[in-house]
C-alpha positions as CSV (number, residue, x, y, z in Angstrom):
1,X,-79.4,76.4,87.6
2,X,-83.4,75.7,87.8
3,X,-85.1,79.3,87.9
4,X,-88.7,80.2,88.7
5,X,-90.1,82.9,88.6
6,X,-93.3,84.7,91.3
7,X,-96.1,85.3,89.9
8,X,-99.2,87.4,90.6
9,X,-102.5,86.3,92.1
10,X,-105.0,86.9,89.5
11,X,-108.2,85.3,89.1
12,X,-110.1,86.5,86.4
13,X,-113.5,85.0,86.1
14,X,-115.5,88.0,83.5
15,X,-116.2,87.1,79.6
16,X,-113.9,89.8,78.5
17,X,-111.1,87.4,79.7
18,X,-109.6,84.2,78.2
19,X,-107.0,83.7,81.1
20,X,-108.3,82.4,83.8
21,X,-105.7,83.5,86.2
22,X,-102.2,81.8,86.9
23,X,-102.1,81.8,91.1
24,X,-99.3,79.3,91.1
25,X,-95.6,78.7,90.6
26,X,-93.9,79.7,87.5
27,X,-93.2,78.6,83.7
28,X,-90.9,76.5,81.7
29,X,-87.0,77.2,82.0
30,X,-84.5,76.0,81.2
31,X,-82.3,73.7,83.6
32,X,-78.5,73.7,82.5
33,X,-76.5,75.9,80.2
34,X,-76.8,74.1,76.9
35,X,-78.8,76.2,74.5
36,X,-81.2,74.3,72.2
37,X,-81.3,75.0,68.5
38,X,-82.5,79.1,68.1
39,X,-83.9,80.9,65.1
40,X,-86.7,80.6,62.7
41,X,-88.1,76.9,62.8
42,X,-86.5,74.7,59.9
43,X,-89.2,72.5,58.5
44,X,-89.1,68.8,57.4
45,X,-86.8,66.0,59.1
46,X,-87.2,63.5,61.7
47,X,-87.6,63.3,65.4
48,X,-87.2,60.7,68.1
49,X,-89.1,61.2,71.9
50,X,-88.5,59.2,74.3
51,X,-91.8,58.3,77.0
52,X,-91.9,57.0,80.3
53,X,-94.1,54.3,79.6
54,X,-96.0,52.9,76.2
55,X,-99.5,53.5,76.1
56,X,-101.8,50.6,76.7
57,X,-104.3,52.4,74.5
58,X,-104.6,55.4,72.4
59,X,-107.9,56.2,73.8
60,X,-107.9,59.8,75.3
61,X,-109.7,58.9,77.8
62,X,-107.4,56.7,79.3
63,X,-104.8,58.9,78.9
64,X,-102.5,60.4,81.2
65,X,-102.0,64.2,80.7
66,X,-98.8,64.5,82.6
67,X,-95.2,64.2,81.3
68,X,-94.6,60.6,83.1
69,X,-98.4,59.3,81.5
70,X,-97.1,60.0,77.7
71,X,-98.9,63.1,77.3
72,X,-97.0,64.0,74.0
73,X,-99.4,61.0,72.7
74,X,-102.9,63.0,73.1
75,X,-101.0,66.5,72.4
76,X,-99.6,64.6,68.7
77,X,-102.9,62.6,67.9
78,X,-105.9,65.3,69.4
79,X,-104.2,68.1,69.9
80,X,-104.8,70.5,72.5
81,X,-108.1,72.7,73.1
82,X,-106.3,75.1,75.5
83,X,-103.1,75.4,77.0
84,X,-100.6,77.4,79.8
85,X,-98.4,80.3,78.8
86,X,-94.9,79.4,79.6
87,X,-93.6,82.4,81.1
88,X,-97.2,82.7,83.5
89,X,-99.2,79.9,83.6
90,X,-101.7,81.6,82.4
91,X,-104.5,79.3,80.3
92,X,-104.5,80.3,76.8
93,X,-106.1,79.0,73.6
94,X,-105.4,76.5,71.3
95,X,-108.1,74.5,69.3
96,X,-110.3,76.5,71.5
97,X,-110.6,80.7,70.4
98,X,-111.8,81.0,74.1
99,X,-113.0,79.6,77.3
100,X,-114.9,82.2,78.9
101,X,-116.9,82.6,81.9
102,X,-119.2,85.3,83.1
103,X,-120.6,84.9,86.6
104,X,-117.9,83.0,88.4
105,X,-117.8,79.7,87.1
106,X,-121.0,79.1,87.2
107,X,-121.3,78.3,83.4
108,X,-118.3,78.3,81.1
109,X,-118.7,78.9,77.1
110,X,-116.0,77.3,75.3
111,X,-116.0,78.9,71.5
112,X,-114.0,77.0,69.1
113,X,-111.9,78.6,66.1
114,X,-113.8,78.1,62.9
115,X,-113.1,75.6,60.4
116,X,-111.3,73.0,62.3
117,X,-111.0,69.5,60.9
118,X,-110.4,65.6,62.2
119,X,-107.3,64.4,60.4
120,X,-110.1,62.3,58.5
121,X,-111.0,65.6,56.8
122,X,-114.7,65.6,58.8
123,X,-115.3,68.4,60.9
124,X,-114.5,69.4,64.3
125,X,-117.4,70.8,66.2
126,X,-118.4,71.4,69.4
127,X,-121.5,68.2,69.6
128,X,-117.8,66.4,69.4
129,X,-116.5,68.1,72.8
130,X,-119.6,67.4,74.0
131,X,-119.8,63.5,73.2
132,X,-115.9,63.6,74.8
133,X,-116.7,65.3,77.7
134,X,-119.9,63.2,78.5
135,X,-118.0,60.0,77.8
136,X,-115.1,60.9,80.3
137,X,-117.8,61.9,83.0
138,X,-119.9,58.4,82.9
139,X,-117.7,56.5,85.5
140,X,-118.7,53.4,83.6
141,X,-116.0,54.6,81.1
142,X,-113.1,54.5,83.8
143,X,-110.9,57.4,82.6
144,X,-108.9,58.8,85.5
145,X,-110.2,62.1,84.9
146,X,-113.8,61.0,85.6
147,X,-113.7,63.5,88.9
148,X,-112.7,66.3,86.6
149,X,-115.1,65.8,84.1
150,X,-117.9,65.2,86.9
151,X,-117.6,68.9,88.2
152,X,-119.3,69.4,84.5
153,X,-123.7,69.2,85.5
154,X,-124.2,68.9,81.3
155,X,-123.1,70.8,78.3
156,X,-124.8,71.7,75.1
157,X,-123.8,72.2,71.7
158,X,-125.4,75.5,70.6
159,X,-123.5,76.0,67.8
160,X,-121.3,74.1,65.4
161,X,-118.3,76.0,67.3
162,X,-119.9,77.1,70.2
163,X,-120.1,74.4,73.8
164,X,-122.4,76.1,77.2
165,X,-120.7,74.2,80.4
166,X,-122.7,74.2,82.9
167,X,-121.0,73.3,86.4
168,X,-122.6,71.4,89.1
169,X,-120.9,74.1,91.5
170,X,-119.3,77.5,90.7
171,X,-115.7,76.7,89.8
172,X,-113.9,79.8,88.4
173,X,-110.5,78.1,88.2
174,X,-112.0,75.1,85.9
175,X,-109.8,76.0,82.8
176,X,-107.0,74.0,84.8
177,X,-109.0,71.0,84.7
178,X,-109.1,71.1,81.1
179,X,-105.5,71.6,80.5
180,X,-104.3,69.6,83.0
181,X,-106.6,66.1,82.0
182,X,-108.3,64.1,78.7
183,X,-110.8,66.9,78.9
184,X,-108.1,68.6,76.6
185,X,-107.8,65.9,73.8
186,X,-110.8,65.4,71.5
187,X,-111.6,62.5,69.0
188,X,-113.5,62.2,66.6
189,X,-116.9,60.8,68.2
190,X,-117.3,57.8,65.5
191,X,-113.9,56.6,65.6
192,X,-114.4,56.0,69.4
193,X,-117.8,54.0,68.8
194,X,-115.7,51.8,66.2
195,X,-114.4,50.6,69.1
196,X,-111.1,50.0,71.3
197,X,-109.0,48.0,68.6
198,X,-110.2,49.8,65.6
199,X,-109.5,53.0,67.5
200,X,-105.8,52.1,68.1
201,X,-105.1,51.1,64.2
202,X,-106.6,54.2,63.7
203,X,-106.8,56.8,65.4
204,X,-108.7,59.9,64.6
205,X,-108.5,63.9,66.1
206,X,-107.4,66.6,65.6
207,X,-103.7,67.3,66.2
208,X,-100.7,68.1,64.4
209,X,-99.8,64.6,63.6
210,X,-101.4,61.1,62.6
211,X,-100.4,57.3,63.3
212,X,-98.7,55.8,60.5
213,X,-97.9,52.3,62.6
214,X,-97.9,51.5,65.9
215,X,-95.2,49.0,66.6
216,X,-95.9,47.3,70.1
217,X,-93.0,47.5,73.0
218,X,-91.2,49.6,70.2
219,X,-92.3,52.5,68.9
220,X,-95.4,54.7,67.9
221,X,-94.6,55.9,64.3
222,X,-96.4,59.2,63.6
223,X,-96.3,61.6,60.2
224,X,-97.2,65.0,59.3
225,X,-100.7,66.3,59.5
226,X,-101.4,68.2,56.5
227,X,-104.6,69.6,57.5
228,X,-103.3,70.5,61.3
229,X,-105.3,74.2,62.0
230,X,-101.9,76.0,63.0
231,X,-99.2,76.0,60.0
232,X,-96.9,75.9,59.5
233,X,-96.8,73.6,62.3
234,X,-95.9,70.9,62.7
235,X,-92.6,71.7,62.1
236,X,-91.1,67.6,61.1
237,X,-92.3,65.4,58.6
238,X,-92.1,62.4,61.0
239,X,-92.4,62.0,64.9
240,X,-91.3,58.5,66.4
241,X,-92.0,57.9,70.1
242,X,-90.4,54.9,72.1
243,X,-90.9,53.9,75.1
244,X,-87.8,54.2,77.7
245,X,-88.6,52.8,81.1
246,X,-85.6,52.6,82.5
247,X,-84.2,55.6,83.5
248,X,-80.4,54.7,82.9
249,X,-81.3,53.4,79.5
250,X,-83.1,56.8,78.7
251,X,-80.0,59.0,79.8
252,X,-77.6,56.7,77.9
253,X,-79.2,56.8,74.9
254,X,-79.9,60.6,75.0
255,X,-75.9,60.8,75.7
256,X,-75.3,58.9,72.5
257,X,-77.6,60.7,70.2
258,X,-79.9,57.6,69.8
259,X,-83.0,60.1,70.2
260,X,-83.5,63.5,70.2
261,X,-85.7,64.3,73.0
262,X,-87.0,62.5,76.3
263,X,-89.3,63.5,79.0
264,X,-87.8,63.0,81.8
265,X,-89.3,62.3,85.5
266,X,-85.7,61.8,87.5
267,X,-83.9,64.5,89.1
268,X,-81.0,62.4,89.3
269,X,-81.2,62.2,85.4
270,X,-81.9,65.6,84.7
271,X,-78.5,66.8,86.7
272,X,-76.4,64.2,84.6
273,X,-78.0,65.3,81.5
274,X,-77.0,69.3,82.4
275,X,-73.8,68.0,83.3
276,X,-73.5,65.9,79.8
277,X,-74.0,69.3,77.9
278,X,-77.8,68.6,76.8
279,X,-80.3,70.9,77.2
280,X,-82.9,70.5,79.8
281,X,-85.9,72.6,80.3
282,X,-87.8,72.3,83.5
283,X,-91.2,73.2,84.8
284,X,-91.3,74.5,88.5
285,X,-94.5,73.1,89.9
286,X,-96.1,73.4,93.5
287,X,-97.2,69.7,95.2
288,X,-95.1,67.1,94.0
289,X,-95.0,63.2,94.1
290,X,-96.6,61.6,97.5
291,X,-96.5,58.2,99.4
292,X,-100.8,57.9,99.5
293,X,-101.5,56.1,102.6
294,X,-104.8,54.2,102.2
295,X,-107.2,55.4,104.7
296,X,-110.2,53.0,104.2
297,X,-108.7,50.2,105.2
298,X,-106.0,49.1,108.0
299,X,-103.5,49.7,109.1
300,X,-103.2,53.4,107.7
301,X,-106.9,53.7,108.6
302,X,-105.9,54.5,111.9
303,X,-103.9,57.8,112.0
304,X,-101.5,56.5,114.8
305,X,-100.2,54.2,111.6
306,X,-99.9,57.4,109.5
307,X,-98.4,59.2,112.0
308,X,-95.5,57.0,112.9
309,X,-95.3,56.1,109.2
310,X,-94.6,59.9,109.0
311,X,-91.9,60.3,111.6
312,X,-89.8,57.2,110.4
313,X,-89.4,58.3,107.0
314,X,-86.6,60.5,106.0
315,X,-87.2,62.1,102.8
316,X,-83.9,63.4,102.8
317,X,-81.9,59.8,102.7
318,X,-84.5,58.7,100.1
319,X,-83.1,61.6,98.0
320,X,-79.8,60.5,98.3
321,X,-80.4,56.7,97.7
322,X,-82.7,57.3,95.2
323,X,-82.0,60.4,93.2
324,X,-78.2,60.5,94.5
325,X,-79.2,64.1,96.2
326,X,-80.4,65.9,93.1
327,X,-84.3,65.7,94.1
328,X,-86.0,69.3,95.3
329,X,-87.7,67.8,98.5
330,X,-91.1,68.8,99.2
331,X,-90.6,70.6,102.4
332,X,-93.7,72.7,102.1
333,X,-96.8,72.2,100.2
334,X,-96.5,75.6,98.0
335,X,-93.6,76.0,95.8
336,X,-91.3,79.7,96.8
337,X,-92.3,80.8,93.8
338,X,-96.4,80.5,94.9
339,X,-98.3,83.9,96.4
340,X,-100.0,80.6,98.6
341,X,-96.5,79.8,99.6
342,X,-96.2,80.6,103.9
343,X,-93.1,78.3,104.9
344,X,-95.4,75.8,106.6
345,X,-93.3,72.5,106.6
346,X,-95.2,68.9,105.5
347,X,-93.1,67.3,108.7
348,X,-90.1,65.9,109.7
349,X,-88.6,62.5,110.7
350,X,-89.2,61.9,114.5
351,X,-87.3,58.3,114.7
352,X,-88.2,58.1,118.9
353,X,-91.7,59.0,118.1
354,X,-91.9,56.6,115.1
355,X,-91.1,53.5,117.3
356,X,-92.9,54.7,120.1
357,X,-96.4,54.5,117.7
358,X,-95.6,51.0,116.6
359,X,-95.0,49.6,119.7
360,X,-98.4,51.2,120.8
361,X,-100.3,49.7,117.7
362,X,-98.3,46.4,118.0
363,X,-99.6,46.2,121.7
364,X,-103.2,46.7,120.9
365,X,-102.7,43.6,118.5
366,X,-102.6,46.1,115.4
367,X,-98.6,46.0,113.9
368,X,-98.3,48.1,111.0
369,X,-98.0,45.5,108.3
370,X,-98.5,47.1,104.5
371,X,-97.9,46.7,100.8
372,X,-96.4,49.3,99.2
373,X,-97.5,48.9,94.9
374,X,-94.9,50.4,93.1
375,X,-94.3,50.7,88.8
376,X,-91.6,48.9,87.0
377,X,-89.7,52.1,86.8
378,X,-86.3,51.9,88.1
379,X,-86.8,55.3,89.6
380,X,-89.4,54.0,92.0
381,X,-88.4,50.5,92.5
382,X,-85.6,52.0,93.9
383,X,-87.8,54.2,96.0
384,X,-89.6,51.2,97.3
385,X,-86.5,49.6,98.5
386,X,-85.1,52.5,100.0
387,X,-88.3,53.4,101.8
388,X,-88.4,49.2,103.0
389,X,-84.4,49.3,103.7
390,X,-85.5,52.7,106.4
391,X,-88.1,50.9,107.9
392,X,-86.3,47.3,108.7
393,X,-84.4,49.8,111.0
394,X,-87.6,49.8,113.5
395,X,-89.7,47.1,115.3
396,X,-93.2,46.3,114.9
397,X,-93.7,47.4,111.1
398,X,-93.2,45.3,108.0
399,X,-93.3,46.6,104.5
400,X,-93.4,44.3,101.2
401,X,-93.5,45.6,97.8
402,X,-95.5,44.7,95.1
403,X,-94.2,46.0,91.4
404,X,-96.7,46.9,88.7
405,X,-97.1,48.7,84.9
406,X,-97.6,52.2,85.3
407,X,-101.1,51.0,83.9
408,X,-101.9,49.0,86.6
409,X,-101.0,51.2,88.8
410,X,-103.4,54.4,87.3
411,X,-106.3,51.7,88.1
412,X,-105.8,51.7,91.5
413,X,-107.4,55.1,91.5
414,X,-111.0,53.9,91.1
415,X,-109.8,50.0,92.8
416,X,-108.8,51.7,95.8
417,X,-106.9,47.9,95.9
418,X,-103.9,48.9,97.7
419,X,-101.9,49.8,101.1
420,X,-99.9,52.4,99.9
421,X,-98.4,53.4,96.7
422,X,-96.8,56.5,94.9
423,X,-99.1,59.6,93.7
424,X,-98.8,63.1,93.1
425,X,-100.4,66.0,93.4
426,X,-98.4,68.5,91.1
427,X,-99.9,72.3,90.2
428,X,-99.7,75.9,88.6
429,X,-102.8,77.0,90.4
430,X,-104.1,74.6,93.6
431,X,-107.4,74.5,91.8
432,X,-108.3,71.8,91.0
433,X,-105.3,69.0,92.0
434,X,-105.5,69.6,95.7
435,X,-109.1,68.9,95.9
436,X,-109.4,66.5,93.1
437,X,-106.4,64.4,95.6
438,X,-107.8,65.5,98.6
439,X,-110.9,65.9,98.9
440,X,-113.9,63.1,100.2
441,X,-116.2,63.7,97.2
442,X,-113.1,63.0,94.6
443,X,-112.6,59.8,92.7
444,X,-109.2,60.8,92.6
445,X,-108.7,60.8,96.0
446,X,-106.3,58.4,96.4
447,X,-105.9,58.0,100.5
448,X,-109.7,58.2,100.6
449,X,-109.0,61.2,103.4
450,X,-112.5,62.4,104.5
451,X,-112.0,65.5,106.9
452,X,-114.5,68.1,107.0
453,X,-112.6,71.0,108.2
454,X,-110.4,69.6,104.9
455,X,-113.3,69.4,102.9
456,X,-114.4,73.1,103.5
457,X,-111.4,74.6,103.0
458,X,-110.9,72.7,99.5
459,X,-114.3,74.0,98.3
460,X,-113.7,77.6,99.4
461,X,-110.3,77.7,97.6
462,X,-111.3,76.6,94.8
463,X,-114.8,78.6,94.4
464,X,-113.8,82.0,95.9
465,X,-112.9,84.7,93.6
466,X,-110.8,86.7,96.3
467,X,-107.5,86.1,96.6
468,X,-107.3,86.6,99.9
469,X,-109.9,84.1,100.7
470,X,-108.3,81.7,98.6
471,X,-105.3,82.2,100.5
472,X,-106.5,82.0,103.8
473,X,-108.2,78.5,102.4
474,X,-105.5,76.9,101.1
475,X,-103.6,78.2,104.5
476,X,-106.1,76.2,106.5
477,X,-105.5,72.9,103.9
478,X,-101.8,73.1,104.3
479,X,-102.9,72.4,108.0
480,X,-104.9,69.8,107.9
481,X,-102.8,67.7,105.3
482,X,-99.9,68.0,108.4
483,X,-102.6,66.9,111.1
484,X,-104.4,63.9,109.1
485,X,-101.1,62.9,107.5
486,X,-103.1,60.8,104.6
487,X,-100.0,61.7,102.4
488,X,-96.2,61.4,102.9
489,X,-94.8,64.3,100.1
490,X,-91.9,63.0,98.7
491,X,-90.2,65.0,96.0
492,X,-91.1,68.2,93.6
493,X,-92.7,66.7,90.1
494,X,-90.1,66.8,87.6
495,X,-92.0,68.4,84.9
496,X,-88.9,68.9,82.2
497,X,-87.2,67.7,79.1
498,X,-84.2,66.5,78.0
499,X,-82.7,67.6,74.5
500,X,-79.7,67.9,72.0
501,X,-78.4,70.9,70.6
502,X,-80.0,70.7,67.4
503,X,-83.5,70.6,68.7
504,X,-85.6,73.7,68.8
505,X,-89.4,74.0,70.4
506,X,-89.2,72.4,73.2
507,X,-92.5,74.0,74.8
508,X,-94.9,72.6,77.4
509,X,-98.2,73.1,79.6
510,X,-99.8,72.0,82.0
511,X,-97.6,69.6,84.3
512,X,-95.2,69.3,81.7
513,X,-97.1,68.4,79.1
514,X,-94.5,68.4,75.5
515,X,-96.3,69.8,72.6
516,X,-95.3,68.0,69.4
517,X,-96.0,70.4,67.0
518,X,-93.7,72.8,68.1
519,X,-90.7,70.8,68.0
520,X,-87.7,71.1,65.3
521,X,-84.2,70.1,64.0
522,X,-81.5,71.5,62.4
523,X,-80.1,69.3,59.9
């Protein structure tokens, strides 16, 4: 059984506090009743992860900092300047000592712990958090967190360990940006301005391990960083991370004790995994994977097309079909476990209605006619031709698909070249992933939604310091996201690993985010 847990609204936003309040759903659990390996860590051995997808770069700022995007790259290479409590969600610190903020989010001061080192030996300073974060905010760089890192006005290094942030509007909840994006992951400035290729031979931060060969459509090979600020971690002498697309393939080889570990984004999988004795530890997460519906351009520019979009889809089916009933549906925006939770549903499939709209947009010479851009992933091709299979069952709308690399498909953020596609809007605290997907001044906006009773309420959410404000905000989004119907919510992120017995450590943040250094094996 998958538990959560409530917890308290709490937003602290004073420079006596580090946390900078958990307001959403609840921490790592775990999902079946295997038990992982328990006691004090042993040290030494190997390890094998399996990823969703191979990176295309090891570049942090093209890095995705999700379980699906291959976070455990960035957290084994850079490491982690803060990260989320497990049992709260609390932010806590990590290469940071503390992220603190004194009149509402106005301006941050990130403090680093003292005598931190690149895996080169140079050291790690604040002027190199500042080069990172200024790099990720120029949208000339094209990282996917460029909307996160624009909230930042400019930063200065007063201090070898010491960062001022100052914010271009008073964010208190900004912590969750940085734990939840590249901001989080660090190089070494130089190694960045060698360039692209030299960067990916070698790659230089600040984490708990360090690339020993990167073997393309194979494997990353990583070994121990000596100098890694927290000993005795990392626990193994030598992490190897393959790339395991297809979901079948990944379950299979977890079952035959090919690898040790595998993120995992299928519900489906992480059932048959419970149900094959392995352990599984899941994150519960408010939000969760979306169909974005392309405002700016037809036919979803016209919200008869999202509306009737909206009534002919039937999430439940596309559980079964896809994810052979296993899925948690997204049937309302906030997770039970949320204080923002109210019970008010995203929608529900309205087949007379659905026909009815595209016979009134096929008369006024506009029939719904879209691509849907979907990754290689058997999990959502399979989505794509289940959503295409419920749609030939109506007049007047044609759907084709179009399959990508899960690369190609995180460029379609700042493209905007596409009709609809898969998205997701996963969260601890609202702040800031509802108005970094949502909002009309977000590059990450994917639907390019721009309603101004939206737009309000997304600002005071994530800038009031009352809970009950925020609540009565994020009340008022829930709303609008039913009315405008840019989005068609899908399923609940699956934030969660899969492991064998003999694994211990199997600890993440963020949106599932599996830290490396914590991870060990019996043997």
């Amino acid at each position: 059984m998958i538990r959560t847990r409530r917890l308290p609204v709490a937003v602290v936003a004073t420079a006596m506090a580090m946390a900078l309040a958990a307001c959403g759903g609840g921490g790592a659990t775990s999902g079946s009743g295997a038990q992982g390996a328990t006691g004090n860590p042993v040290e030494g051995g190997n390890a094998t992860v399996l990823m969703l997808s191979e990176p295309r770069t090891l570049d942090p700022a093209f890095g995705s900092n999700n379980g699906p995007g291959g976070a455990v790259v960035g957290n084994a290479l850079f490491g982690t300047l803060l990260r989320t409590d497990p049992a709260t969600g609390a932010i806590t610190p990590s290469l940071a000592a503390s992220f603190k903020t004194a009149d509402g989010g106005k301006t941050f001061e990130l403090a680093l712990r003292p005598g931190l080192r690149f895996s080169d030996g140079s050291p790690f300073e604040a002027s190199a958090v500042k080069a990172h974060w200024d790099r990720l905010k120029d949208p000339a760089t094209g990282s996917l967190y460029q909307g996160d890192a624009a909230q930042v006005a400019s930063t200065e290094a007063t201090s070898a360990t010491t960062l001022r942030v100052t914010m271009t509007a008073a964010v208190p909840n900004f912590g969750y940006s940085v734990v939840t994006s590249s901001l989080n992951w660090v190089p070494k400035p130089e190694a960045i301005a060698a360039g692209g290729a030299s960067f990916d031979a070698k790659p230089i931060g600040a984490g708990p391990y360090v690339l020993q060969e990167w073997r393309r459509q194979d494997a990353l090979v990583l070994k121990r960083n000596p100098s890694y600020w927290d000993a005795p971690r990392p626990h193994l002498d030598q992490l190897t991370l393959r790339p395991a697309i297809d979901g079948n393939q990944r379950l299979n080889t977890m079952v035959s004790g090919g690898a040790d570990v595998a993120v995992e984004s299928s519900w489906s999988n992480l059932q048959k995994a419970g149900q094959s004795n392995l352990v599984t530890a899941v994150q519960p997460l408010s939000g969760g994977n979306y169909i974005a519906l392309n405002t700016r351009r037809a036919p979803f520019n016209d919200l008869r097309a999202r509306q009737a979009l909206a009534a002919a889809i039937d999430p439940q089916a596309l559980n079964v079909s896809v994810f052979g009933g296993a899925g948690q549906l997204v049937d309302t925006l906030f997770d039970a476990s949320s204080p923002f939770h109210t019970g008010t549903p995203v929608g529900a499939p309205d087949k007379a209605t659905a026909q009815r709209l595209f016979n009134e947009l096929a008369a006024e010479g506009k029939t719904v006619s879209f691509t849907f851009t979907a990754t290689s992933s058997s999990e959502n091709r399979a989505l794509a031709e289940a959503i295409q299979a419920q749609l030939n069952a109506f007049q007047n709308v044609k759907m084709q698909v179009k399959v990508v690399e899960y690369a190609e498909l995180a460029k379609l953020q700042t493209t905007h070249d596409f009709d609809a596609t898969v998205s997701s809007a996963a969260f601890l605290d609202p702040e800031p992933r509802l108005w970094t997907a949502f909002a009309a001044d977000s590059r990450s906006n994917m639907s390019g939604i721009n309603d101004p009773e939206l737009n309000a309420a997304l600002v005071k959410g994530r800038t009031s310091t009352s809970a009950d404000e925020r609540k009565a905000a994020y009340d008022q989004v829930q709303k609008r996201l039913v009315e405008d119907h840019p989005n068609l919510w899908l399923t609940r992120n699956v934030s969660a690993a899969i492991s064998s017995k003999q694994i211990g450590g199997v600890e993440q943040y963020g949106f599932g985010s599996l830290l490396p250094d914590a991870l060990w094996k019996q043997h």
